[in-house]
N, C-alpha and C positions, 0 to 999 in steps of 0.2 A: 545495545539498548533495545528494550523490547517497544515496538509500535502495537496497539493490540488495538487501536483503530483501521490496521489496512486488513486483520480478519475478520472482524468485522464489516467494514464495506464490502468486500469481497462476498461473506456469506449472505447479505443482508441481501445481494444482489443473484443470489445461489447459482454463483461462480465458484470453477473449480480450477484448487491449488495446477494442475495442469494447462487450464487456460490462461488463468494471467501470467504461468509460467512463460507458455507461448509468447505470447503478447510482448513481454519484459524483455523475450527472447535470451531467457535462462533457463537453467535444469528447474525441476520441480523443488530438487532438496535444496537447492541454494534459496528461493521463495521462503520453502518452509524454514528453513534457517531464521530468514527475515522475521517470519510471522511470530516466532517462538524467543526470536530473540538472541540467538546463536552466533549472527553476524549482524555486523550493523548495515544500514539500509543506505546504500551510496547516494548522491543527492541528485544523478540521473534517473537514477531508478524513483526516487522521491517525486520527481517531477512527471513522469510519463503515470504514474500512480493518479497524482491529482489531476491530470487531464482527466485518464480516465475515467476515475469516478469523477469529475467537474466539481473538483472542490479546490480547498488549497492545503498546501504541505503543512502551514498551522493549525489546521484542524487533525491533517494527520499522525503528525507529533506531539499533539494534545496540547499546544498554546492555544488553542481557541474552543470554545464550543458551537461555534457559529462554522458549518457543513458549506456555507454558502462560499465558492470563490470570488479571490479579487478580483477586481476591474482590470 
């Protein structure tokens, strides 16, 4: 399933596929996999995701349109 909210945040933050690879502490192509849709997005990976941009994993999987995280 494609997320096309975490290339999104990512770019919007002009962050590169190599750093949040970093970060997620995976290869870059397994990310871009992510970003493109090739594999699906594990729900650790999901979670360090919405820390890092400070939102929550229903905005990143497009149930919400509200960026803001929960309490």
């Amino acid at each position: 399933m494609m997320f096309k909210r975490i290339r999104d945040l990512r770019e919007d933050r002009d962050i590169k596929q190599t750093q949040i690879a970093h970060y997620l502490q995976i290869h870059q192509t397994t990310y871009s996999d992510y970003e493109i849709g090739n594999l699906n997005v594990p729900i650790d990976v999901l979670i360090k995701l919405a820390k890092f941009y400070n939102t929550s994993i229903d905005y990143i999987v497009e149930l919400t349109n509200n960026p803001n995280p929960y309490r």
